[in-house]
C-alpha positions as CSV (number, residue, x, y, z in Angstrom):
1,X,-3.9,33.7,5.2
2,X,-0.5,33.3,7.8
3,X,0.9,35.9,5.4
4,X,-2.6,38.4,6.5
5,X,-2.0,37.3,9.9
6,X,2.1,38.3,9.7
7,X,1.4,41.8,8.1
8,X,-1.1,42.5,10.7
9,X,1.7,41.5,13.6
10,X,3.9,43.2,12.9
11,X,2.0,46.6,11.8
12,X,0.9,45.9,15.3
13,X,4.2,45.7,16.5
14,X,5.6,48.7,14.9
15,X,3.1,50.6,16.0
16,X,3.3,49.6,19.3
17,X,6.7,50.2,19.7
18,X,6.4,53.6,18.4
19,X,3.5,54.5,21.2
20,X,5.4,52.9,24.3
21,X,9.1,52.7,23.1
22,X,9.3,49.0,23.9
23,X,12.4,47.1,22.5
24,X,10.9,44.0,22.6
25,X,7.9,45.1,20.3
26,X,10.8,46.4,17.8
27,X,12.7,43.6,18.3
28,X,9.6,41.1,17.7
29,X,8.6,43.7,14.4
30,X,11.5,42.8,12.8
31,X,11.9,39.2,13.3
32,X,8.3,39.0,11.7
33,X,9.1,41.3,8.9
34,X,12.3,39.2,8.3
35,X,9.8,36.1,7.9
36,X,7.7,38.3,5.0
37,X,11.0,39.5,3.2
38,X,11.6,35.5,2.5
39,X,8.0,35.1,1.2
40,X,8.7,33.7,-2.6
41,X,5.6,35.4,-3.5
42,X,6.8,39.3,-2.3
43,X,7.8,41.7,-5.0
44,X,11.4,43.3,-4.8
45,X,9.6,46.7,-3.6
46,X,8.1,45.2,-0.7
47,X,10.7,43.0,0.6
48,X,13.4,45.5,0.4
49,X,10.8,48.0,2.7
50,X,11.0,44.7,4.8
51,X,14.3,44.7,4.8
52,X,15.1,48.5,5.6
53,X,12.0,48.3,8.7
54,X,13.8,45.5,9.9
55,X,17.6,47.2,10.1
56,X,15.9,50.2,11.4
57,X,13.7,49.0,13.8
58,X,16.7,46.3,14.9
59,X,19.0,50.1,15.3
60,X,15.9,51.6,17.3
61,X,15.9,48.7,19.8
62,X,18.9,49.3,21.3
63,X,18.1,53.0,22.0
64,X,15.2,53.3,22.9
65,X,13.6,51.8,27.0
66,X,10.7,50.2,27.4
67,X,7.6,51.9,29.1
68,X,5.0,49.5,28.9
């Protein structure tokens, strides 16, 4: 169930910093998709998405300003 309650985080944070442009919400995104790429029960597919959202949305953070 934490697992359910991570995925839906940080969907929630992607997607909010892709409406508003808020660094923090990236930043937060990828912290909590760090913490589901080190799930023992992921498959290589998912965690290496994990992975690649993370790097990206860690690049995005420092480009883009907050407008919330």
């Amino acid at each position: 169930m934490i697992a359910n309650e991570l995925w839906a985080g940080a969907l929630s944070l992607v997607l909010l910093h892709e409406e508003t442009g808020c660094r923090h919400s990236a930043l937060h995104a990828a912290r909590l998709l760090d913490e589901l790429s080190e799930q023992d029960d992921l498959d290589t597919d998912t965690r290496e998405l994990c992975e690649r959202a993370s790097i990206r949305l860690g690049r995005q953070e420092e480009s883009h300003a907050c407008t919330a």
